[in-house]
C-alpha positions as CSV (number, residue, x, y, z in Angstrom):
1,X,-5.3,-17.1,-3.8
2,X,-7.7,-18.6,-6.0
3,X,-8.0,-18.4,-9.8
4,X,-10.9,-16.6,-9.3
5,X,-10.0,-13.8,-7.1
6,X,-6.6,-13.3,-8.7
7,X,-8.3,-12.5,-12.1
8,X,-10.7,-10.1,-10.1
9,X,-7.8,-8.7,-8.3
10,X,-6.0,-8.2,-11.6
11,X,-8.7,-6.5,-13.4
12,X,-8.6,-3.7,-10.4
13,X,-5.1,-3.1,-10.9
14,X,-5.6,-2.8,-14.6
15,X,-8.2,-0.1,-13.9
16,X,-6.7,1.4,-11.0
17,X,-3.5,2.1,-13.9
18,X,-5.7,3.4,-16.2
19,X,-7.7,5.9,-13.9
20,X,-5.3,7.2,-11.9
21,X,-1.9,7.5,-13.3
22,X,0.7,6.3,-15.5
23,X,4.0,4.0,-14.8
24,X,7.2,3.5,-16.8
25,X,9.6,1.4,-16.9
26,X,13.2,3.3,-17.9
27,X,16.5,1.8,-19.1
28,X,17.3,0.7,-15.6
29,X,14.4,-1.8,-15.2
30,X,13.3,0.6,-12.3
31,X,9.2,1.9,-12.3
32,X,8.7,5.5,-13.0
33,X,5.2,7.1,-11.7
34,X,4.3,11.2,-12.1
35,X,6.1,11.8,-8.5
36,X,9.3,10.2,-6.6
37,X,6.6,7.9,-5.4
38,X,4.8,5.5,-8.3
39,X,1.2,5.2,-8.1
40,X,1.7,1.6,-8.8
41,X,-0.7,-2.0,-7.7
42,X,1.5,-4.7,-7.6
43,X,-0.3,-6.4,-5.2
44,X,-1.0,-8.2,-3.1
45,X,-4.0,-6.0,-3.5
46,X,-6.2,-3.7,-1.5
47,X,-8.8,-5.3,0.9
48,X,-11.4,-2.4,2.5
49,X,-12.1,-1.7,6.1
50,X,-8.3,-2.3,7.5
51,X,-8.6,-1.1,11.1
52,X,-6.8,2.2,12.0
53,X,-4.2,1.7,14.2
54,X,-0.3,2.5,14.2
55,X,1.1,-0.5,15.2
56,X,1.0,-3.7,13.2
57,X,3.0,-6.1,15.9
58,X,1.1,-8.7,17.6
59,X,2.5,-12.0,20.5
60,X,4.0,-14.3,18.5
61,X,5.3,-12.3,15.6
62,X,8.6,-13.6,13.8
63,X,10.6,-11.2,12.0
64,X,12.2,-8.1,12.4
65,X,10.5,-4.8,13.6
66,X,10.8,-1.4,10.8
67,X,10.0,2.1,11.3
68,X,8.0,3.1,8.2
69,X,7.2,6.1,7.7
70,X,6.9,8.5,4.6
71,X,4.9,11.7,3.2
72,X,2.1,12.3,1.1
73,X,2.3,14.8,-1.2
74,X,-0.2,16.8,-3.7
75,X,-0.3,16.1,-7.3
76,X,2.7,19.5,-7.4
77,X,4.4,17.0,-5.9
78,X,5.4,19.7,-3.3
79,X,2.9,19.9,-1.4
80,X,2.1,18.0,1.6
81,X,-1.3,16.6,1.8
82,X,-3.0,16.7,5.4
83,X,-5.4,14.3,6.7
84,X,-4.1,11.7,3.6
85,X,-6.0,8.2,4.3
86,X,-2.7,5.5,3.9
87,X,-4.0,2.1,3.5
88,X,-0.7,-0.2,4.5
89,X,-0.6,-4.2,4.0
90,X,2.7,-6.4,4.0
91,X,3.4,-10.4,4.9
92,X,4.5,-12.2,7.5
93,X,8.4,-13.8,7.7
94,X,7.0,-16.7,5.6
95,X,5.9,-14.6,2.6
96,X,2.1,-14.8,3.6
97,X,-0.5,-12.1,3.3
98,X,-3.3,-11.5,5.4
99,X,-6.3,-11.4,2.7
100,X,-9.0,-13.4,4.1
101,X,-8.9,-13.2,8.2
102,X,-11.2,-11.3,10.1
103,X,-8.1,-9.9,12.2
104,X,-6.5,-7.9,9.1
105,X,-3.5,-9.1,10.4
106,X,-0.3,-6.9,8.8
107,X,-2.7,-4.4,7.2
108,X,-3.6,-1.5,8.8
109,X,-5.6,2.1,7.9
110,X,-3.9,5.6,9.2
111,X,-4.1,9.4,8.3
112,X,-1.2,11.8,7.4
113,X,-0.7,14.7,9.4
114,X,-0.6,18.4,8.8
115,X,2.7,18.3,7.0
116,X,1.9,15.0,4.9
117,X,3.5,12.9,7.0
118,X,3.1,9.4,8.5
């Protein structure tokens, strides 16, 4: 990543932070968000129109294949939240991120179902 686009891509995190929620950092060293879940960017950071799809493998992959899945909840923190849209991005085995390509490679779009869940 470029100078330019990491300063960019810093800025939305910064705003994301301050529009949407608030993270601490306790005694531990661990981050603490409103719910179990923090509402924290870290990055590598967002890029729109990931396709929707359920299955991130492709030929050729290296690594080793995870289940994720997890649930989305309301801001209760109780509550599931149906029809959720959760945006999911990681790297390949050699610590590279897809944030360029027109594939989206290891980034994919998907919605929660009636109990949260995805």
């Amino acid at each position: 990543m470029d100078r330019k686009k990491f300063i960019i891509s810093t800025s939305l995190t910064v705003f994301s932070l301050s529009t949407f929620g608030s993270i601490l950092q306790d005694a531990q060293g661990e981050f603490k968000g409103d719910c179990e879940t923090t509402n924290d960017i870290l990055g590598p950071y967002y890029r729109p129109d990931a396709p929707f799809r359920d299955n991130l493998t492709y030929p050729g992959l290296l690594g080793t294949k995870i289940l994720l899945k997890g649930k989305v909840l309301k801001q209760d923190c109780i509550t599931p939240l149906k029809k959720a849209l959760v945006e999911i991005w990681h790297c390949s085995s050699a610590g590279e991120y897809d944030n360029d390509s027109k594939e989206f490679r290891h980034r994919a779009s998907l919605y929660t179902n009636e109990q949260g869940e995805y």
